[in-house]
KOLLO-536091 format. One record per residue (C-alpha): residue number from 1; residue in one letter; z, y, x. Coordinates in pm, whole numbers, plus 50000, padded with zeros to 5 digits. Layout:
N
ATOM, NUM, a, Z, Y, X
...
END
This chain:
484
ATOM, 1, x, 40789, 56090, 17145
ATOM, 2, x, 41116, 56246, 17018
ATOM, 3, x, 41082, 56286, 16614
ATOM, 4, x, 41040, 56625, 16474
ATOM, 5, x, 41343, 56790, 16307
ATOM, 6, x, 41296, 57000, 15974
ATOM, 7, x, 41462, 57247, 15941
ATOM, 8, x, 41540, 57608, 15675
ATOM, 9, x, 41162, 57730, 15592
ATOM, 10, x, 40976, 57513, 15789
ATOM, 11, x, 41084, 57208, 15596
ATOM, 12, x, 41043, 57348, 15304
ATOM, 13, x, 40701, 57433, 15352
ATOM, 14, x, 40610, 57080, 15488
ATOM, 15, x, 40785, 56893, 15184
ATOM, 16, x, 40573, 57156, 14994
ATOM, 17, x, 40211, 57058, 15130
ATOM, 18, x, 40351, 56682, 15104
ATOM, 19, x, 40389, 56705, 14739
ATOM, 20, x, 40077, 56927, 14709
ATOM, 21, x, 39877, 56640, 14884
ATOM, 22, x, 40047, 56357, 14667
ATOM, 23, x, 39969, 56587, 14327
ATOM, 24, x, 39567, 56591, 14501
ATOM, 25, x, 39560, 56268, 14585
ATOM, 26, x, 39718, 56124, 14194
ATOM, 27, x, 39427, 56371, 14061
ATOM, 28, x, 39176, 56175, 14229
ATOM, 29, x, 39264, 55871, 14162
ATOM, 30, x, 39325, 55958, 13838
ATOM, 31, x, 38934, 56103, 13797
ATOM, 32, x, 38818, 55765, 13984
ATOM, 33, x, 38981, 55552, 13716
ATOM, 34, x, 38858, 55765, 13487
ATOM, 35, x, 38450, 55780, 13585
ATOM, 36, x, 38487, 55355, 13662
ATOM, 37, x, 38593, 55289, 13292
ATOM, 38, x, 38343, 55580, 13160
ATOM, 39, x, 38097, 55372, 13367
ATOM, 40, x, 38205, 55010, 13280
ATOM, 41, x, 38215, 55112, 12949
ATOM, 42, x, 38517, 54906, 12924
ATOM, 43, x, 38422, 54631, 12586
ATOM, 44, x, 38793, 54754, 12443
ATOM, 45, x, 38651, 55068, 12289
ATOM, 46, x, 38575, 55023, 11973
ATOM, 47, x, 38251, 54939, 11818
ATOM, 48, x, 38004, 55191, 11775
ATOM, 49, x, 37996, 55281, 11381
ATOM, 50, x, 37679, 55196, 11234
ATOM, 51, x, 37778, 55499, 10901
ATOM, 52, x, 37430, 55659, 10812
ATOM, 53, x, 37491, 56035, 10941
ATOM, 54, x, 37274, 56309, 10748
ATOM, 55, x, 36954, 56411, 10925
ATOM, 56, x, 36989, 56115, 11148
ATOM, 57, x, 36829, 55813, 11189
ATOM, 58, x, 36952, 55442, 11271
ATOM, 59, x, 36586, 55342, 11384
ATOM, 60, x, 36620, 55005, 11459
ATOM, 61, x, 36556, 54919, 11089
ATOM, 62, x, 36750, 54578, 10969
ATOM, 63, x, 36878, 54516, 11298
ATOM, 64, x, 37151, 54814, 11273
ATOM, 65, x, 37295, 54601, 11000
ATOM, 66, x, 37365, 54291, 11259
ATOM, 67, x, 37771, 54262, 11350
ATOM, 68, x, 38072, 54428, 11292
ATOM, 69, x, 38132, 54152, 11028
ATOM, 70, x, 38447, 54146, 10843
ATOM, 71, x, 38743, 53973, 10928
ATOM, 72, x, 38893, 53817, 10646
ATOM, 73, x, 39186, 53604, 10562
ATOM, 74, x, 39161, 53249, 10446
ATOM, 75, x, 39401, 53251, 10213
ATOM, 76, x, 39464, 52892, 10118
ATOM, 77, x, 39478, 52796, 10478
ATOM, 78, x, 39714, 53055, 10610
ATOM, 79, x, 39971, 52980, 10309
ATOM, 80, x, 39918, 52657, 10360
ATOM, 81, x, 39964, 52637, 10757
ATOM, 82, x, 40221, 52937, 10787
ATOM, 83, x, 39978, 53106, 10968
ATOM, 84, x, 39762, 53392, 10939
ATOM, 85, x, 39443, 53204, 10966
ATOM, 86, x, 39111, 53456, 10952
ATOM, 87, x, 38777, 53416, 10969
ATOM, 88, x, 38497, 53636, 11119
ATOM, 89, x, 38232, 53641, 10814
ATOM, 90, x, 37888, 53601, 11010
ATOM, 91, x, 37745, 53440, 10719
ATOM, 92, x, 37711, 53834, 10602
ATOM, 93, x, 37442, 53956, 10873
ATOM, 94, x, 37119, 54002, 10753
ATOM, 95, x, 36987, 53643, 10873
ATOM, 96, x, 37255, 53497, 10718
ATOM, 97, x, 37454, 53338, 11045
ATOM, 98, x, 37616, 53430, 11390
ATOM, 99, x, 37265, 53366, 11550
ATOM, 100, x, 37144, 53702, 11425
ATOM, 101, x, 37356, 53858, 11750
ATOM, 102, x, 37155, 53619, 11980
ATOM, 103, x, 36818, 53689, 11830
ATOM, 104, x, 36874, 54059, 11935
ATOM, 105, x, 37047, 53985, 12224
ATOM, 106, x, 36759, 53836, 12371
ATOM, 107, x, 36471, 54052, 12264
ATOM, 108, x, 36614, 54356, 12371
ATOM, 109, x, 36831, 54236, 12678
ATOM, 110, x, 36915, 54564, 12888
ATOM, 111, x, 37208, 54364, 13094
ATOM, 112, x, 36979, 54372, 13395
ATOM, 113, x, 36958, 54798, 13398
ATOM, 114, x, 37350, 54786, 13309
ATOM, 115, x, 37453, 54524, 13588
ATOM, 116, x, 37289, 54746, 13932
ATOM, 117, x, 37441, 55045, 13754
ATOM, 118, x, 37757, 54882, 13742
ATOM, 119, x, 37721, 54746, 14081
ATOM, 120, x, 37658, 55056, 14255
ATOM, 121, x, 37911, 55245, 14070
ATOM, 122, x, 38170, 55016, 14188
ATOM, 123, x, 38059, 54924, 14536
ATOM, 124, x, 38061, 55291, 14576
ATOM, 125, x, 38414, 55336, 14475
ATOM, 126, x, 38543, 55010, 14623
ATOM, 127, x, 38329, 55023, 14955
ATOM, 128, x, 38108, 54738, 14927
ATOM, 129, x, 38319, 54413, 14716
ATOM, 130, x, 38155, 54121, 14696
ATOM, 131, x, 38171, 54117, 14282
ATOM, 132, x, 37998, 53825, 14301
ATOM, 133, x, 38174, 53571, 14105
ATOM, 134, x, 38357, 53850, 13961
ATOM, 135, x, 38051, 53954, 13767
ATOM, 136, x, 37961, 53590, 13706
ATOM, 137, x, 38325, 53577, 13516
ATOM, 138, x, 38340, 53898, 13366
ATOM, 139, x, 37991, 53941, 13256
ATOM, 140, x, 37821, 53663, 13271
ATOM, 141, x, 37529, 53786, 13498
ATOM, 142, x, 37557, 53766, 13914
ATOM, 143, x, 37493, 54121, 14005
ATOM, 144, x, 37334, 53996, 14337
ATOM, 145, x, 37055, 53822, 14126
ATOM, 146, x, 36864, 53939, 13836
ATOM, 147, x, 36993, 53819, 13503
ATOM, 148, x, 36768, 53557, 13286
ATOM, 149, x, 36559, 53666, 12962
ATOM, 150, x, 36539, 53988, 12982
ATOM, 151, x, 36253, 54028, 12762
ATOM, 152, x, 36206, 54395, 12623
ATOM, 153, x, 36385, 54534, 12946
ATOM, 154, x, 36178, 54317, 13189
ATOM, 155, x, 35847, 54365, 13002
ATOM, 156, x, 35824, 53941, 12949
ATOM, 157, x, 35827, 54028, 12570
ATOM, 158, x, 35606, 54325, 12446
ATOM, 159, x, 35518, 54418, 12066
ATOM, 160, x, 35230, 54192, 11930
ATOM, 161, x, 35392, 53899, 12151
ATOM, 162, x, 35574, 53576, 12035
ATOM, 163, x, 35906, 53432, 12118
ATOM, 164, x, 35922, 53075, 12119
ATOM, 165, x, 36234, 52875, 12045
ATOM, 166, x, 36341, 52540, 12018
ATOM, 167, x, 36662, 52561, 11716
ATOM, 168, x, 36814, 52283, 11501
ATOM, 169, x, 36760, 52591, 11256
ATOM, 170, x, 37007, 52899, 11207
ATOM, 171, x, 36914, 53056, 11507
ATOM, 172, x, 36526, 52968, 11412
ATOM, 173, x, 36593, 53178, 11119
ATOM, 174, x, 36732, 53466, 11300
ATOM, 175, x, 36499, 53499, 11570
ATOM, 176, x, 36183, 53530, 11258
ATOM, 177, x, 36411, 53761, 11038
ATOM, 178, x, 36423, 53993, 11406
ATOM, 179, x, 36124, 53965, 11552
ATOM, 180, x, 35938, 54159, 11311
ATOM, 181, x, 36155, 54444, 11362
ATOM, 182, x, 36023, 54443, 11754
ATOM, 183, x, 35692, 54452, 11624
ATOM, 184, x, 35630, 54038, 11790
ATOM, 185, x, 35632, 53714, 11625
ATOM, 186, x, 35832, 53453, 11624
ATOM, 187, x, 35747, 53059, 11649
ATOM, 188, x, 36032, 52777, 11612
ATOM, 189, x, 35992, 52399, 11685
ATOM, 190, x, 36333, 52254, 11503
ATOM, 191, x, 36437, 51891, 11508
ATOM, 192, x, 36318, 51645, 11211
ATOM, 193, x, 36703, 51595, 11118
ATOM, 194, x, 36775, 51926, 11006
ATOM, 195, x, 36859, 52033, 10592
ATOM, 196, x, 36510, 52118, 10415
ATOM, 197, x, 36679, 52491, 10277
ATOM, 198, x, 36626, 52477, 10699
ATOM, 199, x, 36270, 52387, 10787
ATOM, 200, x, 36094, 52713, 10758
ATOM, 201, x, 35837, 52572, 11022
ATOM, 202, x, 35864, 52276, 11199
ATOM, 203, x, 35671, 52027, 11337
ATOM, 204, x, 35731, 51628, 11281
ATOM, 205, x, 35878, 51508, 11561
ATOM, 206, x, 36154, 51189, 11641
ATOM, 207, x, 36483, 51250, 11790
ATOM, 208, x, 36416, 51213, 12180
ATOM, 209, x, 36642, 51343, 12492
ATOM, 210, x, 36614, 51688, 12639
ATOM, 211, x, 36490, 51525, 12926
ATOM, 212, x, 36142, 51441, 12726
ATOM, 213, x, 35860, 51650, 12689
ATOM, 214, x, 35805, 51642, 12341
ATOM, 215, x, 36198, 51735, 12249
ATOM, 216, x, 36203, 52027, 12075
ATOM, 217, x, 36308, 52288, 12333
ATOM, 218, x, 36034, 52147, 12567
ATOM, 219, x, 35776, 52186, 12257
ATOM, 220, x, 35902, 52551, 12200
ATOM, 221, x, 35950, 52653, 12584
ATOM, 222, x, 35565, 52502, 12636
ATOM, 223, x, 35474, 52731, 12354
ATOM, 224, x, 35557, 52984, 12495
ATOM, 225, x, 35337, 52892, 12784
ATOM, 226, x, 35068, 52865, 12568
ATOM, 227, x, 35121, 53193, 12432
ATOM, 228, x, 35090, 53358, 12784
ATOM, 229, x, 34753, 53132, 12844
ATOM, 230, x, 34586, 53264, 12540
ATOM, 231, x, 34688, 53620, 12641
ATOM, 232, x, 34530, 53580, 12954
ATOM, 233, x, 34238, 53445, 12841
ATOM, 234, x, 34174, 53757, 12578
ATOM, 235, x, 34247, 53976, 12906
ATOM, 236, x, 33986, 53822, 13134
ATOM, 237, x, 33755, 53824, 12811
ATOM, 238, x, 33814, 54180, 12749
ATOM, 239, x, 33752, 54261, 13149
ATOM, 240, x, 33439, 54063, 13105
ATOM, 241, x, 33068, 54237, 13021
ATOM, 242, x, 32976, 54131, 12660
ATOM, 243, x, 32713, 53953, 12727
ATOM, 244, x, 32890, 53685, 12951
ATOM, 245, x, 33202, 53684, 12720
ATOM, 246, x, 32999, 53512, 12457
ATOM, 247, x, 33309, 53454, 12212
ATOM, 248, x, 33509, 53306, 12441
ATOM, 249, x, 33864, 53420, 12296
ATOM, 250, x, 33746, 53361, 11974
ATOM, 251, x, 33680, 53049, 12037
ATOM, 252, x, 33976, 52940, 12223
ATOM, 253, x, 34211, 53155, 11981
ATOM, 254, x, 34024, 52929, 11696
ATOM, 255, x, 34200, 52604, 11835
ATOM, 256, x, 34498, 52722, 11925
ATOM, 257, x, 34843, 52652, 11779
ATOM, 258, x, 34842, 53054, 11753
ATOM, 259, x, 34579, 53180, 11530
ATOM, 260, x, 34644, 53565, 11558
ATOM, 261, x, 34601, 53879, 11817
ATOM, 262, x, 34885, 53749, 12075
ATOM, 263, x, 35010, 53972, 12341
ATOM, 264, x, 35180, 53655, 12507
ATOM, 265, x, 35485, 53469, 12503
ATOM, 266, x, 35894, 53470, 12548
ATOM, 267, x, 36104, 53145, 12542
ATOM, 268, x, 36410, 53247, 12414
ATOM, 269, x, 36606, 52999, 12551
ATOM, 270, x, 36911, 52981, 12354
ATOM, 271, x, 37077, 52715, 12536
ATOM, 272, x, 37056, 52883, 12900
ATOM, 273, x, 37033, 53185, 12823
ATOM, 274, x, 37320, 53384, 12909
ATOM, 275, x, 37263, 53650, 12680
ATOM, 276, x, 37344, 53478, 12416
ATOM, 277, x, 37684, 53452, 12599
ATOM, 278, x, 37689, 53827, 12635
ATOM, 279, x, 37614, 53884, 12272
ATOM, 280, x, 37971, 53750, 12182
ATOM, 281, x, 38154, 53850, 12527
ATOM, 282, x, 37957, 54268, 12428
ATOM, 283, x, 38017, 54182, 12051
ATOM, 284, x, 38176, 53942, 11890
ATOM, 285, x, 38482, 53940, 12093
ATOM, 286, x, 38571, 54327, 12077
ATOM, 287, x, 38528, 54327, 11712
ATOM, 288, x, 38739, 54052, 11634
ATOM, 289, x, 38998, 54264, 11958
ATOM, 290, x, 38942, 54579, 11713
ATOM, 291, x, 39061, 54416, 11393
ATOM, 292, x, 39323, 54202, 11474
ATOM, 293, x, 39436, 54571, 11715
ATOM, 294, x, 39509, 54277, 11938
ATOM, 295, x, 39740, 54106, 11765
ATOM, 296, x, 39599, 53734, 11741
ATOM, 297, x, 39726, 53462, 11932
ATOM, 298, x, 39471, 53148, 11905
ATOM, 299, x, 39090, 53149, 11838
ATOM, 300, x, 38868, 52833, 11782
ATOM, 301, x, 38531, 52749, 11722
ATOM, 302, x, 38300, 52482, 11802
ATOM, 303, x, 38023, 52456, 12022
ATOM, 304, x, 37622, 52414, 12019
ATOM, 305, x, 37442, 52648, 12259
ATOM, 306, x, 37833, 52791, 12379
ATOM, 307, x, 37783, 53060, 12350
ATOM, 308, x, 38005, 53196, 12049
ATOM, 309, x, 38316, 52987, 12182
ATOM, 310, x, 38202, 53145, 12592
ATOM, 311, x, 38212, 53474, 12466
ATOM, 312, x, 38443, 53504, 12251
ATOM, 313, x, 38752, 53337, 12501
ATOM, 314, x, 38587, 53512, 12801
ATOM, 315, x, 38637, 53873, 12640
ATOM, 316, x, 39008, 53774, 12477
ATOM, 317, x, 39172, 53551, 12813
ATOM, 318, x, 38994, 53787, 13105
ATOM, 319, x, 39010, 54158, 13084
ATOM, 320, x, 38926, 54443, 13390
ATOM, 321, x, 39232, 54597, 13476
ATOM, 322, x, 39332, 54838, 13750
ATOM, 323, x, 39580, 54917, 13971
ATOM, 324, x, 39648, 55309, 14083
ATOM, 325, x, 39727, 55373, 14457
ATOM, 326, x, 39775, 55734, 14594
ATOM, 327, x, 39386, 55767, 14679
ATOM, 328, x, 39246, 55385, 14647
ATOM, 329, x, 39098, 55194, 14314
ATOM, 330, x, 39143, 54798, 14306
ATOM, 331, x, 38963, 54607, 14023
ATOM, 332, x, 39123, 54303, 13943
ATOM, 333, x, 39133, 54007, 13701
ATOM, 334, x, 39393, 53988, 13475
ATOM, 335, x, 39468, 53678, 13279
ATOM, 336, x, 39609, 53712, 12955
ATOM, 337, x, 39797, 53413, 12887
ATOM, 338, x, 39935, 53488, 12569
ATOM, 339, x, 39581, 53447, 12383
ATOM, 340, x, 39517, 53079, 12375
ATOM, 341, x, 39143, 52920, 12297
ATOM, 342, x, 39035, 52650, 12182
ATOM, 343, x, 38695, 52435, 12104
ATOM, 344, x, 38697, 52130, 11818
ATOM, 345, x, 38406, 51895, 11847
ATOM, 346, x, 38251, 51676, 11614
ATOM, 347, x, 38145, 51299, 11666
ATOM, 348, x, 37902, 51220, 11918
ATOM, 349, x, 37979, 51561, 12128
ATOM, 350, x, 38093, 51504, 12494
ATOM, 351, x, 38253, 51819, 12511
ATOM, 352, x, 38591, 51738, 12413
ATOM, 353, x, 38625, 51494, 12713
ATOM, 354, x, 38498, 51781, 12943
ATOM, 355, x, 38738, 51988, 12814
ATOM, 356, x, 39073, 51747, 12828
ATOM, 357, x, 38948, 51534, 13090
ATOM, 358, x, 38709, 51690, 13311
ATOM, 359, x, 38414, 51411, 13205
ATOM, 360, x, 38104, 51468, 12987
ATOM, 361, x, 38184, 51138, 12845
ATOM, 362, x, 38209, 51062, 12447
ATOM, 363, x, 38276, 50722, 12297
ATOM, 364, x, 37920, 50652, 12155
ATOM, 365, x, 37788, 50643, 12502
ATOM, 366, x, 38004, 50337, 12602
ATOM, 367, x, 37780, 50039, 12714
ATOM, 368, x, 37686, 49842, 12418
ATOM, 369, x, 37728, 50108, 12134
ATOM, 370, x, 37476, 50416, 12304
ATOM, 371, x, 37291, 50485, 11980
ATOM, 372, x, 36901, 50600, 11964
ATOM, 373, x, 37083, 50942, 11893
ATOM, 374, x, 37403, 50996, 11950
ATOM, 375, x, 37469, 51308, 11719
ATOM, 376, x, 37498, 51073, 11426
ATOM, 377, x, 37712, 51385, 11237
ATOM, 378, x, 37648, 51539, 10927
ATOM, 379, x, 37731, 51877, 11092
ATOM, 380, x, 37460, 52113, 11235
ATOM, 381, x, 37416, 52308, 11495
ATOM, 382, x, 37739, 52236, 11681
ATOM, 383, x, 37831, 51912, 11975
ATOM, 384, x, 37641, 51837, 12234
ATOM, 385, x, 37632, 51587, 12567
ATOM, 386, x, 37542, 51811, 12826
ATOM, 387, x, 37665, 52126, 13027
ATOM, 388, x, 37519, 52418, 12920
ATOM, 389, x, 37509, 52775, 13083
ATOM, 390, x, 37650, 52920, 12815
ATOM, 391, x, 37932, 52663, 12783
ATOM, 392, x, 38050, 52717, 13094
ATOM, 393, x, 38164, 53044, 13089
ATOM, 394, x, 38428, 52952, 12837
ATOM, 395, x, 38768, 52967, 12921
ATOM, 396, x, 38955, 52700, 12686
ATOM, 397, x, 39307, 52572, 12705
ATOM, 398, x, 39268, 52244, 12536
ATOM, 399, x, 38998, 52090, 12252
ATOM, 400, x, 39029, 51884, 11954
ATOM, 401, x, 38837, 51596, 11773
ATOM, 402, x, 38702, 51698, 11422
ATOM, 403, x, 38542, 51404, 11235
ATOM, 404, x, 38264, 51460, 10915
ATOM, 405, x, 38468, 51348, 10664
ATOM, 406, x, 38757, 51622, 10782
ATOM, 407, x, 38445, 51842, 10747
ATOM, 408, x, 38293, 51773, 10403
ATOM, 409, x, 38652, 51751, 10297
ATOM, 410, x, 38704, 52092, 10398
ATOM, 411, x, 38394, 52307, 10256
ATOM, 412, x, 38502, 52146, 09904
ATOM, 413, x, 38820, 52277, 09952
ATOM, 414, x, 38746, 52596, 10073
ATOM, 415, x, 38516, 52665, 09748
ATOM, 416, x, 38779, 52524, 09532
ATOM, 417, x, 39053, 52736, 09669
ATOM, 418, x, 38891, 53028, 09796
ATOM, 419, x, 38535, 53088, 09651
ATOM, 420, x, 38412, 53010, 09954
ATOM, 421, x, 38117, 52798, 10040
ATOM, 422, x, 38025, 52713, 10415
ATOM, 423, x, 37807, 52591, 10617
ATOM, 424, x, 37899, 52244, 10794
ATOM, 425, x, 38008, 52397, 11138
ATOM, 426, x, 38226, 52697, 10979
ATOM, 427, x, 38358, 52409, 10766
ATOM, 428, x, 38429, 52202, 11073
ATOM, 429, x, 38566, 52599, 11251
ATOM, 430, x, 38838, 52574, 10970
ATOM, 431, x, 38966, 52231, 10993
ATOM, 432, x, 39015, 52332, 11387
ATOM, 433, x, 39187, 52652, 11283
ATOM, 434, x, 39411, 52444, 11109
ATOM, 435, x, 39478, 52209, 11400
ATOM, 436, x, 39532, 52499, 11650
ATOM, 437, x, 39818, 52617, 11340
ATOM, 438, x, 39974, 52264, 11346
ATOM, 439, x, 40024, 52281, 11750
ATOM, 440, x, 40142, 52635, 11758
ATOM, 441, x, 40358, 52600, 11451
ATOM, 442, x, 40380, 52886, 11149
ATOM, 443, x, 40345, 53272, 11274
ATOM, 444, x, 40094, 53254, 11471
ATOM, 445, x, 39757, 53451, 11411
ATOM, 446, x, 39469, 53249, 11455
ATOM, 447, x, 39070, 53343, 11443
ATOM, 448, x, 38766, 53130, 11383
ATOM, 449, x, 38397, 53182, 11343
ATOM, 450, x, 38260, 53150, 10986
ATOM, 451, x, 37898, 53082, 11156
ATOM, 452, x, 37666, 53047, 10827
ATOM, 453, x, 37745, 53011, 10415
ATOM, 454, x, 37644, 52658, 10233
ATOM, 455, x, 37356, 52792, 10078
ATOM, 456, x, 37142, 52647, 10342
ATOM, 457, x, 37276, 52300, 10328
ATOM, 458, x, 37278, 52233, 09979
ATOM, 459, x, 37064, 51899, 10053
ATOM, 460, x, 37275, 51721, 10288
ATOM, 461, x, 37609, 51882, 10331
ATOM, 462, x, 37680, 51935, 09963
ATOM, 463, x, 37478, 51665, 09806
ATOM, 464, x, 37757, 51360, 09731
ATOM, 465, x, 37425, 51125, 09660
ATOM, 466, x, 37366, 51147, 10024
ATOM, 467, x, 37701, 51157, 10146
ATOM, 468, x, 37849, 50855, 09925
ATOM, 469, x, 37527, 50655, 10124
ATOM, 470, x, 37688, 50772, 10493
ATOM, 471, x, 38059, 50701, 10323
ATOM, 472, x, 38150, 51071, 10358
ATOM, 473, x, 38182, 51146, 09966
ATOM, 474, x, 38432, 51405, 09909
ATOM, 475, x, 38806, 51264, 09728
ATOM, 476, x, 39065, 51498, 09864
ATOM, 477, x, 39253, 51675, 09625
ATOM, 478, x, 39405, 51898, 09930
ATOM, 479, x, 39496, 51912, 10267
ATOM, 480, x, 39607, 51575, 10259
ATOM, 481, x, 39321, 51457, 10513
ATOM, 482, x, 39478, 51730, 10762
ATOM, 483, x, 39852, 51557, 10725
ATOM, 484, x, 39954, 51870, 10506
END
């Protein structure tokens, strides 16, 4: 077919409808973009103020003052380092560590509603994706399956019930300073190594491998197993005439490890549960975006659970993005390469090889030298020797090796030098923000995670007595043990 020539009016008028069609088709793509990201509700916005407003209530009672922590700068370390070195102050929630963000996290979980709404939003837009392992990156939750521990939002977890959890203690304390709030209970099983300012309820058990059933997860995850039995139990009791009932709950309620009304029980889970990932990826890590307005270049932290260190480098390296076309949407992953993260792990942890090396190896498992149990470190809450859930959604570009005595060395000089006094695993957070500022080299902006204040480790931690007998006394007089 011979092409068709434009000419005087007629040209004009085709060029005319041409733009007119472009102009339509920008506007739509424009509103598409625009409805996606209302409907993401893309985690760079910044986080909702929690400023009492008159004649309107916050509702949630003590859990409205959880996050949103202040960033602040270490002072000693960033003149020190030639780096701006800053810490996110979670020792400041109400519970008194980062674990208060889990604890609600948890309870209330509404990522299930959240992921089909996001899934049909986009498949509608994009005509049926597979956002599989998108999702699984971005959010933490496979949108084709239903996302773990839901409690509240999946009705496992209903006021006058208990949540279980197995916790080496801050997040122990976190889950019993929110509970109440939901109107459940809480009940913790923590291990017997843990500082006594710790052991708010424990029971007196030896250090044995997950893969036991009296470690304490198992104990806390068959609690919650109980607490579902003896719920039952007062059901079918209730159902029953009186006369056959003949004090059946009463009786088994008298010999059980629960002694009150129980509506039944939620493991919590912190270890697999990926909302504890999502509490930093929805939280942590746009607050500490918001503060820095972007501007940091490192973050580090170490890792228990993994969650913290998962969300945190999730949210800062891997950000939605899209591209515009004329009258299409494509959602893409965008790396950003210029934010580097980073874990430090203390002795007995395996993680460090799995980061560097791709093995969940650490030297106190070589043949000969496995000990009884291998976490022989002063530090709490953080290393570990197997893969989480949580863990492995992080996206790290390298690890380092923090030892006890870098740790202990640190928290002294932190109160010294900056009035402030940490717990073990924010002290052992610093000495890797220093590390990170010794590879990058000065004028760099680097972030950590200031999980919990010393105040709760007063008996081990800061005791010398008990450190000179473990040959961690304190004797720096600076940063010499760091090589500065």
């Amino acid at each position: 077919m011979a092409p068709v020539k434009l000419s005087g009016n007629n040209g004009a008028v085709v060029v005319g409808v041409g733009v007119g069609v472009a102009a339509l088709s920008l506007s739509i793509a424009a509103l598409s973009y625009f409805l996606l990201n209302q409907a993401l509700k893309s985690p760079r916005t910044k986080p909702k103020s929690r400023k009492l407003i008159s004649g309107k209530k916050l509702g949630r009672g003590i859990v409205d003052a959880i996050g949103n922590t202040p960033l602040i700068r270490i002072n000693s370390l960033s003149d020190a380092t030639g780096c701006e070195i800053l810490g996110k102050a979670e020792f400041l929630n109400p519970g008194g560590s980062v674990k208060d963000r889990i604890a609600v996290k948890i309870i209330e979980e509404l990522s299930g509603i959240l992921s089909i709404v996001i899934k049909l939003v986009i498949e509608s837009v994009m005509g049926g994706l597979n956002l599989s392992d998108m999702s699984r990156c971005c959010l933490g939750v496979d949108l084709l399956r239903p996302p773990p521990g839901q409690a509240f939002a999946s009705g496992q977890l209903s006021p006058g019930g208990v949540v279980t959890e197995g916790s080496a203690g801050s997040t122990a304390i976190s889950l019993a300073t929110v509970a109440p709030a939901y109107g459940c209970k809480c009940h913790v099983v923590i291990p017997d190594d843990v500082a006594i300012e710790k052991v708010c309820l424990t029971f007196t058990l030896q250090p044995v491998s997950i893969t036991h059933k009296d470690h304490f997860v198992n104990i806390a995850r068959r609690r919650a197993a109980e607490a579902n039995e003896l719920a039952a139990m007062c059901e079918r009791t209730i159902q029953k005439p009186k006369d056959q009932a003949n004090g059946e709950a009463d009786e088994g309620r008298k010999n059980h490890v629960f002694l009150s009304e129980c509506t039944g029980g939620f493991f919590a889970d912190q270890f697999e549960n990926l909302a504890n990932f999502r509490a930093h990826y929805e939280g942590t890590g746009p607050e500490i975006w918001e503060q820095t307005e972007g501007k940091l270049d490192a973050f580090v932290a170490a890792a228990g659970t993994g969650g913290t260190v998962a969300g945190v480098s999730q949210f800062l390296k891997v950000k939605l993005a899209f591209c515009k076309s004329f009258v299409s949407l494509c959602l893409y992953l965008e790396k950003n390469a210029n934010i580097k993260c980073f874990l430090i792990d203390p002795p007995g942890s395996g993680l460090f090889n799995r980061v560097t090396r791709g093995v969940m190896y650490t030297k106190e498992e070589a043949e000969g030298k496995r000990l009884r149990n291998p976490f022989d470190t002063i530090t709490e809450g953080i290393g570990i020797n197997r893969l989480t859930q949580n863990f492995m959604m992080a996206e790290l570009d390298g690890a380092f090796r923090g030892t006890d005595k870098e740790a202990v060395e640190m928290s002294r000089y932190l109160v010294k030098e900056d009035g402030l006094c940490l717990g073990s695993s924010s002290a052992m957070n610093c000495v890797g923000a220093v590390r990170v500022a010794q590879k990058l080299g000065p004028g760099h902006t680097i972030v950590t995670i200031l999980c919990d204040s010393g105040m709760r480790h007063l008996s081990r931690f800061y005791k010398d007595e008990y450190l000179s007998q473990l040959g961690l006394a304190p004797s720096a007089t600076g940063l010499e043990f760091l090589g500065l």
